[in-house]
KEGU-591531 format. One record per residue: residue in three letters; x, y, z of N, C-alpha, C, CB in turn. Coordinates in pm, whole numbers, plus 50000, padded with zeros to 5 digits. Glycine has a CB too. Example, Ala and Ser with C-alpha at 12.3 -4.5 7.8 and 13.67 -1.06 7.14 Angstrom:
ALA513194943150780512304955050780513204967050780511314955350905SER512854977550708513674989450714512905000350787514084994050572
This chain:
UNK116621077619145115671088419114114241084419142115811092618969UNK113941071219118112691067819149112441060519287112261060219044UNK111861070819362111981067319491110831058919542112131078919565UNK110741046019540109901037619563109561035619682110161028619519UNK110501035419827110341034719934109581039320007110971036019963UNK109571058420003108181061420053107001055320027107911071820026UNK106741052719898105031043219895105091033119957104401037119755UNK106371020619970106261011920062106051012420195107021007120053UNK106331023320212105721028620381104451026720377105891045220433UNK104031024920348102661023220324101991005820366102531027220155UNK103581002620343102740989220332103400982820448102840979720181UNK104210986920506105350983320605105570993420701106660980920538UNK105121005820746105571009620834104681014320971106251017520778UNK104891020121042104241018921185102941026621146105181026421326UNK102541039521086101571045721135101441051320931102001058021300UNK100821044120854101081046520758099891060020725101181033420684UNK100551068720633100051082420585098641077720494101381091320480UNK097751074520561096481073620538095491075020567096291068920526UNK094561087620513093861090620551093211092920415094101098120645UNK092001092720417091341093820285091831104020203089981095820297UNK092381105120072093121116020060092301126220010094241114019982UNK090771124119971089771132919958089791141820080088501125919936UNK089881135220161089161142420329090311158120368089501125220518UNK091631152820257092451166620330092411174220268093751167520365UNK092021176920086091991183619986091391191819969091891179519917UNK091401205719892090331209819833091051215719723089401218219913UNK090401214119608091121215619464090661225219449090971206819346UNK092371238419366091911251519336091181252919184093201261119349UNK091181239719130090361239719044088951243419038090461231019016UNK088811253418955087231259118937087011258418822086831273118976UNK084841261618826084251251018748084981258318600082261249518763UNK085621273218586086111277218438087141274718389086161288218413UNK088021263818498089111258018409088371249318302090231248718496UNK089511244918227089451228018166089611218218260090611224018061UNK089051206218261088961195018316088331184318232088371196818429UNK089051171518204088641164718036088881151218135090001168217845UNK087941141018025088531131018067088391120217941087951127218204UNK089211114217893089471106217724090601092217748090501120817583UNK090041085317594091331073017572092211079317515091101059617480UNK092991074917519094191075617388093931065417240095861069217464UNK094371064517178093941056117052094621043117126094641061616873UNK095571047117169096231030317243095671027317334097681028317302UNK094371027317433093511025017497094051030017714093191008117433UNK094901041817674095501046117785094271057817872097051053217728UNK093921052417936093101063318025093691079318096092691054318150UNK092791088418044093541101618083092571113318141094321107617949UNK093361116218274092631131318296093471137218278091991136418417UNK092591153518259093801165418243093251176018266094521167518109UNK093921184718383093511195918445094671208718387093501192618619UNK093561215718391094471227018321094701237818477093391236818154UNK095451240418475096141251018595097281259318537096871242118732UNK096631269018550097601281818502098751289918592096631293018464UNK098851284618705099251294218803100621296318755099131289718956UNK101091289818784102761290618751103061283118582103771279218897UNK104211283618472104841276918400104991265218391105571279718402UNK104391251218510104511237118530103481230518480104651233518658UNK104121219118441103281207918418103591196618484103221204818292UNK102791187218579103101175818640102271164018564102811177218791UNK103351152918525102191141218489102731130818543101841137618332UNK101501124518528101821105918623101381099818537100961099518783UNK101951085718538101371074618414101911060718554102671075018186UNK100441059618571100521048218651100051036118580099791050118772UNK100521023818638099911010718554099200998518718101801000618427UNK098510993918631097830980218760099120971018806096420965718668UNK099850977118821101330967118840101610967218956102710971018770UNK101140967919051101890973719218102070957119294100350987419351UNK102450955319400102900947219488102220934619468102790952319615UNK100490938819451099510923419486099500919119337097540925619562UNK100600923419222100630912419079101580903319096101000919018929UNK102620907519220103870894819222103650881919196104480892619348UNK103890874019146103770857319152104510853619311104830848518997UNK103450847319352103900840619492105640839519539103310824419482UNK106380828019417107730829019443108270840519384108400817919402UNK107750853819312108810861519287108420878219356109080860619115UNK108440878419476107810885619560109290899219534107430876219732UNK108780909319525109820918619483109950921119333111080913719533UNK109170920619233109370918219113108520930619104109070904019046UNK107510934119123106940944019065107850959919110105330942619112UNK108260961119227108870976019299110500973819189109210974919548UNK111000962019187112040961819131112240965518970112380950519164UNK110680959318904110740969518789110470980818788110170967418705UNK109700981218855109520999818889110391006618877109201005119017UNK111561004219010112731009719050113661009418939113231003119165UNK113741002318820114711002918717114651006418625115110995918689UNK113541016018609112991017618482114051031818417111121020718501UNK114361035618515115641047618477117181042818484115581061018593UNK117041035518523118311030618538118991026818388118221018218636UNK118661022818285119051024718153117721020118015120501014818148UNK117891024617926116861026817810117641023217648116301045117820UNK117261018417569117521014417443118351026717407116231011017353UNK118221037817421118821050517405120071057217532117491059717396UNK119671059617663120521061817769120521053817845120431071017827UNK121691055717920122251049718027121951055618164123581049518005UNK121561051318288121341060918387121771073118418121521056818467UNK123431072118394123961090418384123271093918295125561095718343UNK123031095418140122431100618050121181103518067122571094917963UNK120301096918134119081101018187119081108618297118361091418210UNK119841108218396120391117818512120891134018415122081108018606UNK121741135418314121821145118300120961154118162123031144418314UNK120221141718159118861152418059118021156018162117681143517923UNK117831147618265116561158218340117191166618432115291150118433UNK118601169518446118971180518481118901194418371120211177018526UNK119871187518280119241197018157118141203418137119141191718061UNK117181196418119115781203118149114951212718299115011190818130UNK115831206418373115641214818524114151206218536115511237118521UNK113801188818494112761182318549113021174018652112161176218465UNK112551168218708111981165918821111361148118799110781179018845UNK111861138318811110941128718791111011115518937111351122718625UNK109971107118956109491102019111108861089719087108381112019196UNK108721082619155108071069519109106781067719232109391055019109UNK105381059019153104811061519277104541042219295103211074719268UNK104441038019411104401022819406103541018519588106481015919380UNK102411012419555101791006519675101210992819614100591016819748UNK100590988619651100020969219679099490971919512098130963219854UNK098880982219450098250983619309098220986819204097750986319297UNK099160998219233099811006319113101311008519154099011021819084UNK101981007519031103021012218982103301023518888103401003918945UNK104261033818913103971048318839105191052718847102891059218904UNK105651061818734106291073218739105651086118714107191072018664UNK106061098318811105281111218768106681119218730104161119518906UNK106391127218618107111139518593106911154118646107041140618474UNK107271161218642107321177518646108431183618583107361183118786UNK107621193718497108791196318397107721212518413109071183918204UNK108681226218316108391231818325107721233718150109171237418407UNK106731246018161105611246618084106361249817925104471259018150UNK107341252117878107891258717820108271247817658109001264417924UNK107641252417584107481243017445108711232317475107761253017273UNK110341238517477111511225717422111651219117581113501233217340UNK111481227317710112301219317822110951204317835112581232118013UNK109481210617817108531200417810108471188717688107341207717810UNK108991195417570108861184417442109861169117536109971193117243UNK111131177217571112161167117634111931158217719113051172017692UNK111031163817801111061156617906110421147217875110721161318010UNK109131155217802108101142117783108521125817698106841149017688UNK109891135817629109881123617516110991111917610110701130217322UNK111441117917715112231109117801111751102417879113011113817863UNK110371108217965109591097618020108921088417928108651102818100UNK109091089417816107851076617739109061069317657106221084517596UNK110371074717696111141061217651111781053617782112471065117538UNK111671060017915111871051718032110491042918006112001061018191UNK109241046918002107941039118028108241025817894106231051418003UNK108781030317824108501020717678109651008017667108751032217515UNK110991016817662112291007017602112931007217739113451013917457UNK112871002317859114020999417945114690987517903113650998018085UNK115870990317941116490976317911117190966018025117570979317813UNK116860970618209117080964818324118230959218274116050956018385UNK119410969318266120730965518299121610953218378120930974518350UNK121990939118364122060931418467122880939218595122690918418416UNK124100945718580124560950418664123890957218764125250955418620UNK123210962318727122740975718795121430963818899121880992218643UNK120710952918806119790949218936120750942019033118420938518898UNK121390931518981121980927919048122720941019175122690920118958UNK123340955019176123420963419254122280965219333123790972719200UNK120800964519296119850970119360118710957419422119260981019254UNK119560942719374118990932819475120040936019561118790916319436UNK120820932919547121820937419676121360946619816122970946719607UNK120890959219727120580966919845119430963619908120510979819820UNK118770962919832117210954619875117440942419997116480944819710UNK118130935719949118350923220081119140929720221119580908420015UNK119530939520174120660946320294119320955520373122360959720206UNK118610958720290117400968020362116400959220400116680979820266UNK116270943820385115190935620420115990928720568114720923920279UNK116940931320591118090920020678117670933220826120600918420587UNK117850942020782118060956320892115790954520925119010980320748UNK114910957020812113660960320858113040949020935112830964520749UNK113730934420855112740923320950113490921621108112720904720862UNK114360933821126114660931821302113670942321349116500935821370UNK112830952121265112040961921360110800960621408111920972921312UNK110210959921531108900952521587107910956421493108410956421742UNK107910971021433107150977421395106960970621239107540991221421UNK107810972021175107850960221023107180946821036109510954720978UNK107510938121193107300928621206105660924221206108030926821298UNK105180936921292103840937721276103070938821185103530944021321UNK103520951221131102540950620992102700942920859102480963420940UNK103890932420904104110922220782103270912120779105390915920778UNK103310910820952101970900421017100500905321005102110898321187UNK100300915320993098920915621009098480914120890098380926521071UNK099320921120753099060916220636098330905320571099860915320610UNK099690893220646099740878920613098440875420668101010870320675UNK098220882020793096940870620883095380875220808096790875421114UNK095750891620790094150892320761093870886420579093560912420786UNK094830891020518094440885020356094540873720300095030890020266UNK095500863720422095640850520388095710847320233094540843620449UNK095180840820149095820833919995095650853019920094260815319884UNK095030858019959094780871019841096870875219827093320890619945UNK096690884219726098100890619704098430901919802098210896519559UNK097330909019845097640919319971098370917620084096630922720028UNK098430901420075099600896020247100840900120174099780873320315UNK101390903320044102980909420066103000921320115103840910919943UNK104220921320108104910935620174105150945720069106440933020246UNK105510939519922105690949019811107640947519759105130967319885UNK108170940619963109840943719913110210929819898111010952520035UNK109300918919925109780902919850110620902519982110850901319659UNK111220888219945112330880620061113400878919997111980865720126UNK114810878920097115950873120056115740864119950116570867320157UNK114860855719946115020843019879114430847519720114070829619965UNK113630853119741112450854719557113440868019528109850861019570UNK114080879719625114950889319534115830886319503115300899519565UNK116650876219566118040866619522117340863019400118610851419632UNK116240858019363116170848119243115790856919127115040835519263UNK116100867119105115090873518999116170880218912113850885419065UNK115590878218777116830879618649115750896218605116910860118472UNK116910893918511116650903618408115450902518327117670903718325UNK115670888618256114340883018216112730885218254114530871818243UNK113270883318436111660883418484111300897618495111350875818638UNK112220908718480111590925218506111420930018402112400936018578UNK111900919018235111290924118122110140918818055112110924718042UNK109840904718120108330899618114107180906818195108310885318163UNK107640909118293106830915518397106580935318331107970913118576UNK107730937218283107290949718214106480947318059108700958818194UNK106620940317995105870938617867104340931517927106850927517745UNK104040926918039102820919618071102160932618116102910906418185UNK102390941918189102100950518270101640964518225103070950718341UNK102830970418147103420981618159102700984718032104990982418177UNK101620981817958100950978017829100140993417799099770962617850UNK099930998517719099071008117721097501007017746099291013117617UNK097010998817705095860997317759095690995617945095410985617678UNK096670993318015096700993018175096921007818198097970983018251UNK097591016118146097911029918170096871039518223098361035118054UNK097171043418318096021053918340097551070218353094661048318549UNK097251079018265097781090818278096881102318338098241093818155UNK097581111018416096751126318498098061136218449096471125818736UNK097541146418404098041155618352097431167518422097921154618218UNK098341175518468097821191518515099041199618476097471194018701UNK098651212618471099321220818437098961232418384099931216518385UNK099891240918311100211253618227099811251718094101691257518224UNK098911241318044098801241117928097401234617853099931235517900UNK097111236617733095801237717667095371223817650095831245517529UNK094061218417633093671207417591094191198217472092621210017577UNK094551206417356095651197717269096771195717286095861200517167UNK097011202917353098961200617391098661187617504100091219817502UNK097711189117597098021175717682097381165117601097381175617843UNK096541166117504096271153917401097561150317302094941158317298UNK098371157217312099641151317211100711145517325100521165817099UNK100401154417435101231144717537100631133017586101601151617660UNK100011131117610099071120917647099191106217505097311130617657UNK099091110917355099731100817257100751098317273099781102817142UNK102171105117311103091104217276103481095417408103651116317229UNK102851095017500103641083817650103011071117581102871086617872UNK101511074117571100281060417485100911053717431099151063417367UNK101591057917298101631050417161103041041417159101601062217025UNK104151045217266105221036017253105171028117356106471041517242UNK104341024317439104091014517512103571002317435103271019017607UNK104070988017527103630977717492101980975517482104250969917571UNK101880971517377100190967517329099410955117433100230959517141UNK098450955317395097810943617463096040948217499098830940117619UNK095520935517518094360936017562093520947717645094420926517619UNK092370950617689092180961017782091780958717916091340968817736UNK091500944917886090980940518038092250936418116089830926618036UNK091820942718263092770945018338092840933018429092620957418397UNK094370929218473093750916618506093380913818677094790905518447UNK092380907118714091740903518838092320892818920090460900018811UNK092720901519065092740896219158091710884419198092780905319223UNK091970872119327091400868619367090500877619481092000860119377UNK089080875019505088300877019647089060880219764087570864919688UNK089050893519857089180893619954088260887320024089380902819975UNK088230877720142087920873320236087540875920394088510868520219UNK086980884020451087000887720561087460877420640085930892420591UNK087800878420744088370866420868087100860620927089380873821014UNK087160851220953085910842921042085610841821161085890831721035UNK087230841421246087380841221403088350852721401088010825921482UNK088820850421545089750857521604091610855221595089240855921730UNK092040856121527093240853621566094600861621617093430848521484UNK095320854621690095870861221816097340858921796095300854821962UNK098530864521764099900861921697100710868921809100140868821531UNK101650864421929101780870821967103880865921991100520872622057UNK104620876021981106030874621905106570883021972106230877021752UNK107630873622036108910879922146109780888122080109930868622216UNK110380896622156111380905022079112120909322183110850916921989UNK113270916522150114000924722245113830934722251115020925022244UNK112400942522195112400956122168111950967822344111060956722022UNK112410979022296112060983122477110490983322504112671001322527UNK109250983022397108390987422419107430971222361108361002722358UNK106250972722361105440962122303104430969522163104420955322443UNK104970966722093103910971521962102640960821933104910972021802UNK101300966721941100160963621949099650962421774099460974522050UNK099180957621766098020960821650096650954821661098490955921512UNK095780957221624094540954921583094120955121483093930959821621UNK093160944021364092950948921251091710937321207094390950521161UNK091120942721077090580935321027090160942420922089830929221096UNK089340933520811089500938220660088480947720654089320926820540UNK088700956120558088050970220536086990970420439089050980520490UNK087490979320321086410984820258087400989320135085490996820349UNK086940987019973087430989719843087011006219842086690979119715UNK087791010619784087611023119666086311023519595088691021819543UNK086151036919670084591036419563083121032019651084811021419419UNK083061023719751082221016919841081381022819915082801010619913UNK080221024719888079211030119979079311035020084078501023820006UNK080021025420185080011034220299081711038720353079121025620422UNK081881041120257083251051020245083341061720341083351058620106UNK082511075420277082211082620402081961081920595081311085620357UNK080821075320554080361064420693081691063820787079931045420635UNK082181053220730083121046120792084401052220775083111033220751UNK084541065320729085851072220748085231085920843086701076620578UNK084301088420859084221091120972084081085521127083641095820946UNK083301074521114083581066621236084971066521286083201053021215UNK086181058821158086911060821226088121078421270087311049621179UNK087641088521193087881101621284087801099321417086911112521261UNK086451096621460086051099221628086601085621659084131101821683UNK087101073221587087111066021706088911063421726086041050821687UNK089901066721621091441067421634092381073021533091901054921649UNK091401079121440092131085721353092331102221353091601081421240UNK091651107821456091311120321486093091125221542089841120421613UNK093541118821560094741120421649094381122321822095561134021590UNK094741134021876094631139021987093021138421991095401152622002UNK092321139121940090781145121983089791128421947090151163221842UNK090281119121923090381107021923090061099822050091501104721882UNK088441090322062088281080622148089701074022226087541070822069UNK090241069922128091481057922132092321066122236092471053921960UNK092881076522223093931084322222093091090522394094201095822053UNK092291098522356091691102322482091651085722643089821108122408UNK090891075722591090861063422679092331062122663089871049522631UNK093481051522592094471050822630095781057222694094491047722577UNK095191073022626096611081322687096501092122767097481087222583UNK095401097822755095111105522858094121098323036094251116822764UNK093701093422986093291083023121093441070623175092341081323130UNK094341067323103095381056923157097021057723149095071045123087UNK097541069123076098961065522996099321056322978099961068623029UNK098761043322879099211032322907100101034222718097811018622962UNK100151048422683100651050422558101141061422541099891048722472UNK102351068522452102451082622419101641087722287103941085522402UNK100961075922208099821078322082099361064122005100591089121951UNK098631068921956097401057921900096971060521787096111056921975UNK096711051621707095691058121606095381045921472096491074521537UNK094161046821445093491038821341093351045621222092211034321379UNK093391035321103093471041420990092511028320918095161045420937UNK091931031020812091051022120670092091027620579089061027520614UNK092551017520521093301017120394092211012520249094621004920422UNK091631020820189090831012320102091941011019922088951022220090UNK091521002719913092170996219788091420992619656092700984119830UNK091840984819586091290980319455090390971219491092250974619356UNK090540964119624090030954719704089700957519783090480947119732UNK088620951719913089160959420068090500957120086088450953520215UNK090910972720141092090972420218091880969520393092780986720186UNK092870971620473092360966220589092280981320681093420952620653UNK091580978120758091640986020887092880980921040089930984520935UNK093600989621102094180991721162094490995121278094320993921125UNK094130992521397094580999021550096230996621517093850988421724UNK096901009121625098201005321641098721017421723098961002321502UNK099501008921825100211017121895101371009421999099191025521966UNK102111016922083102861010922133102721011222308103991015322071UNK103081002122374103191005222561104120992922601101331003822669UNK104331000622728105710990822828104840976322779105830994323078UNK106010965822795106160956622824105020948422876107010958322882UNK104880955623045104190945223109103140950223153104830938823204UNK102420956723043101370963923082100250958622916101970983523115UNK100960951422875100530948422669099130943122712101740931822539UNK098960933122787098070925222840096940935722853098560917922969UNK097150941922934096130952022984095520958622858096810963523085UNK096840965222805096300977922715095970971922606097280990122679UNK095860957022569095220948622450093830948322464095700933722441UNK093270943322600092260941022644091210955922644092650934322769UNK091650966822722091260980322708090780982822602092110988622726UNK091750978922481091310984222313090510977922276092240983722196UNK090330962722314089400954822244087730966222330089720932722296UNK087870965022451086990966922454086140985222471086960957222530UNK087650989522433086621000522360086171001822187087341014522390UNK086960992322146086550989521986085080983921995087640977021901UNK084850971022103083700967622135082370973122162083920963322201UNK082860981822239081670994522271081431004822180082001003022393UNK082191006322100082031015921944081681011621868082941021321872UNK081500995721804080910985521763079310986921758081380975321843UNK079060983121911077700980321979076700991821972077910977022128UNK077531003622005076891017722019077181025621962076901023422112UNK078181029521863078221035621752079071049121836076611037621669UNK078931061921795079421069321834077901083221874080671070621730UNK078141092121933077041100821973077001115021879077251104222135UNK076301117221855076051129221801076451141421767075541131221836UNK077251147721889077911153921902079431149221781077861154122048UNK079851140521848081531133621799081251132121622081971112221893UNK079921129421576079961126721466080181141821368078761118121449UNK078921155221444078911168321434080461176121399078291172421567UNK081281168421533082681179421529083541169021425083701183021722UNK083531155621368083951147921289083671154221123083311134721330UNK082731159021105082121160920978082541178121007080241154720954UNK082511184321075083051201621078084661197821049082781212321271UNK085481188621131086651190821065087261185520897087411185821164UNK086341175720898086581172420762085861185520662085881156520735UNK085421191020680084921201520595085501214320580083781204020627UNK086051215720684087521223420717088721225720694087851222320782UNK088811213020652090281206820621090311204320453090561190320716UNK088771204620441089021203820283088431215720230088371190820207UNK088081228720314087961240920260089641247120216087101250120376UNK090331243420246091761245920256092371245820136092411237020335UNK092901254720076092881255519934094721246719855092641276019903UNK094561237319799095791228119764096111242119633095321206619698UNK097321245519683098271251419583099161252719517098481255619584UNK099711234819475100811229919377100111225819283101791219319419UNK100391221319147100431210919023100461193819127102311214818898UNK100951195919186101951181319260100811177219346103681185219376UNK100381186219396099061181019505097461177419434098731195619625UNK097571187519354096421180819256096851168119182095971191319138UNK097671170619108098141154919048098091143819138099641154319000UNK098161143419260098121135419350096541131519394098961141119451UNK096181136619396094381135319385094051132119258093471149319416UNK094371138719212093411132419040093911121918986093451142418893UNK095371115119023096101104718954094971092219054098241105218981UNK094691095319183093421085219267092421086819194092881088819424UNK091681094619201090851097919079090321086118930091771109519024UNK091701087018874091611083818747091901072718766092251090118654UNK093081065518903093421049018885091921043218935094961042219004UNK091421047419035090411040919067089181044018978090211043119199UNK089161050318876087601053018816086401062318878086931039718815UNK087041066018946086191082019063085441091518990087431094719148UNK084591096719000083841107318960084511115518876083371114119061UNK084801124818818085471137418779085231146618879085051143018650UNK083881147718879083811156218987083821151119186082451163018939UNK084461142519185084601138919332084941147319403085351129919364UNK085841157219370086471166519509085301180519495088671173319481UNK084601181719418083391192619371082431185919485082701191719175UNK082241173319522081161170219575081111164919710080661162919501UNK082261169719760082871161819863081941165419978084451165119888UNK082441178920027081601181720135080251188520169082221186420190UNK079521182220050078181184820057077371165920074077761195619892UNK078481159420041078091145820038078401141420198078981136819915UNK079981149020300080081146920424079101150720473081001151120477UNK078471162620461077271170920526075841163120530077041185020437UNK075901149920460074681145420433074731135620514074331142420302UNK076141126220594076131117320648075491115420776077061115220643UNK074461109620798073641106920890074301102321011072751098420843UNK074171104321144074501093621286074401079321233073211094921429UNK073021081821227072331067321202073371056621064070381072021131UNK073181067120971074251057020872075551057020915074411061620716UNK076301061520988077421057621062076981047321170078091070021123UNK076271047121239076181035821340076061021221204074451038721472UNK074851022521139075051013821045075981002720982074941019120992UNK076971011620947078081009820889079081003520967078471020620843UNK078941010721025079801004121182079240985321219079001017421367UNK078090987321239077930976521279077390966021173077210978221384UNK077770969621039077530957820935078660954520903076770960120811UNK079920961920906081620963320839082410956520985082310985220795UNK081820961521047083090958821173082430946321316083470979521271UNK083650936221329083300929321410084270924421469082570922221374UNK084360925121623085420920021714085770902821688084840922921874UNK084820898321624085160886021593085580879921481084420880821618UNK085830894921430086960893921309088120900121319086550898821187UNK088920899821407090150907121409091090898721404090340915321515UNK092540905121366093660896621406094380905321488094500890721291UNK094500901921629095420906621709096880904321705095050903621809UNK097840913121757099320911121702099660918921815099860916621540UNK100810912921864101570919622001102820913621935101100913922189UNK104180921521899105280921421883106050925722024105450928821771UNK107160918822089107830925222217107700915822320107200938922267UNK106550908722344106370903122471107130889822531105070900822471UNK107970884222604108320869022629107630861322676109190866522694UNK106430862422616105250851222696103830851522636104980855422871UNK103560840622575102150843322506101000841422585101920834822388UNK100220844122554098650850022637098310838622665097300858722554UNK097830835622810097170825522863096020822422854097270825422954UNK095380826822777093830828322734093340837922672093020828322826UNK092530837722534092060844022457091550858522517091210835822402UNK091530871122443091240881322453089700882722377092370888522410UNK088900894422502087910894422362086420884622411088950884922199
């Protein structure tokens, strides 16, 4: 039920779904709803949007638990508690929890990337099917009891799904670029651990790891829905108060590190094509030149089709069928991204090409125009009105893990509208440097005879 995998896409797969998630939104929230933001007495952080449209209520209760808390040897420990948290409870057993949230006609999902770990509900607005649900998600969040059987079933599958992904060029890459750009930080995992640390992991370690973690004071809850400011304050106690206690300070990563030189990884395969990457470290949540630099990269590979990258590599050379760059920002910098794929014996070429149109976007920033139709579509795209519980919860649960404005999506595109050329060239050329990349070519039988670049 808790589908962890999609968020690991995120961290493992070819062209991951990232894009600032401000930039696609626009919340049907207006200024005469409710919109609150409070502790819990157990020191659980909470927003809560009131939305009337339909009978639903969606909530998320995420914790600082995601991929980059693993301990070095027990890599897979955090998705694996995640993943078991339904699987049985001091009270039910996985069927038994399978057939109360049918009973109720709810809905429950897990959310999991490098930072957070989460389950969200959706239940409908209605005093007994909501009392239920709620009181079932805060005894999955509180009393699991990680069944041995059942992990032991779900290391199993885990190693059977790590045996099949580390043959795909595309996994291979972004496992590598991970490793190369974050070096000692926790961001070089993958989130799914190795044969070796998921073979090793008990019961023990997913109930230390849940009592260290899973604490109320780490909790951040987002609540939207069909319902009044006290009703989501009693929901909001009632997930709070049976969670494990503990301190409030959350605990800190080491320093991301930007790279110093260039480094160049380049790994044979049998695959039909050559998968490329480009990357180097980004920019945290929250960071000044956020905007800036998520528009730069619009015009320079994230635009899709209307994309520098995409226009030079595939329309005037075909040396590709698509392209595209993405900034992942995080609790930390996350990294930035080129990636795409071309024949074989053409990698050489189309490595060199990218470097040096990354180079020239670097040096010269982008023109006036590109920045103009960059900032019209983002303003466009977030005039667009989001019309689930599920899509707002999905914004405001970012929101609330990262400490964001309340009003961030209120201010969005009057803050794009303000972004200067000039502070995009800026940005560009204080954040980004060809002599910080790590290059990665997966596919090729022959490594580069001399440095790129």
């Amino acid at each position: 039920m808790l589908n962890v995998m999609k968020g690991l896409s995120n961290l493992t797969g070819l062209y991951p779904r990232i894009l600032f998630i401000f930039v696609w939104c626009y919340s049907s929230v207006t200024h005469g709803q409710v919109r609150e933001q409070w502790d819990t007495d157990s020191g659980s952080q909470v927003i809560f949007i009131q939305s009337s449209g339909l009978p639903m209520v969606d909530v998320s209760v995420d914790f600082f638990a995601g991929a980059a808390f693993d301990p070095a040897d027990k890599q897979g420990l955090a998705r694996l508690t995640m993943q078991l948290l339904d699987k049985g409870t001091q009270q039910y057993d996985e069927f038994a929890i399978a057939e109360r949230l049918a009973t109720t006609g709810s809905q429950m999902g897990g959310n999991f990337d490098l930072d957070r770990s989460g389950v969200s509900l959706r239940s409908l607005s209605y005093d007994e099917p909501l009392t239920d649900s709620i009181s079932l998600l805060a005894e999955i969040l509180s009393n699991p009891v990680f069944p041995a059987e059942i992990l032991d079933r779900e290391k199993e599958a885990t190693i059977v799904s790590l045996r099949e992904r580390n043959t795909r060029p595309s996994a291979i890459a972004a496992k590598l670029m991970s490793k190369s750009l974050f070096g000692e930080h926790p961001y070089r995992f993958t989130g799914i651990g190795t044969e070796q640390t998921i073979g090793s992991l008990t019961r023990s370690d997913l109930a230390g790891f849940h009592q260290r973690f899973y604490r109320a004071s780490n909790a951040v809850i987002t609540i939207v829905g069909d319902l009044n400011e006290d009703r989501a304050k009693e929901i909001a106690e009632s997930i709070s108060d049976g969670l494990p206690k503990g301190a409030k300070e959350r605990e800190q990563l080491i320093s991301v590190k930007a790279k110093t030189k260039v480094e160049e990884l380049i790994i044979p395969h049998d695959s039909a094509q050559a998968h490329i990457r480009i990357g180097m470290v980004g920019f945290k949540r929250g960071d000044p030149d956020h905007l800036p630099l998520a528009l730069a990269n619009q015009i320079l590979g994230g635009g899709g089709m209307t994309s520098i990258l995409y226009d030079e590599l595939r329309e005037r050379r075909g040396m590709t069928y698509g392209v595209g760059s993405y900034f992942n920002p995080l609790r930390d910098p996350g990294p930035f991204v080129i990636a795409f794929q071309t024949r074989k014996d053409q990698a050489w070429d189309a490595l060199n090409v990218t470097l040096n149109i990354l180079n020239d976007f670097i040096e010269n920033g982008p023109d006036a125009e590109q920045v103009e139709r960059a900032k019209k579509y983002f303003v466009g795209a977030f005039a667009l009105n989001v019309d689930s519980n599920g899509e707002l919860l999905d914004y405001y649960s970012i929101i609330n893990f990262y400490d964001l404005p309340l009003n961030y999506i209120d201010s969005f595109s009057s803050r794009v509208e303000a972004v200067t050329l000039q502070q995009i060239r800026d940005a560009i050329s204080r954040r980004m440097s060809l002599d910080k990349t790590v290059r990665i070519i997966v596919g090729p039988e022959r490594s580069l005879t001399e440095p790129n670049g």
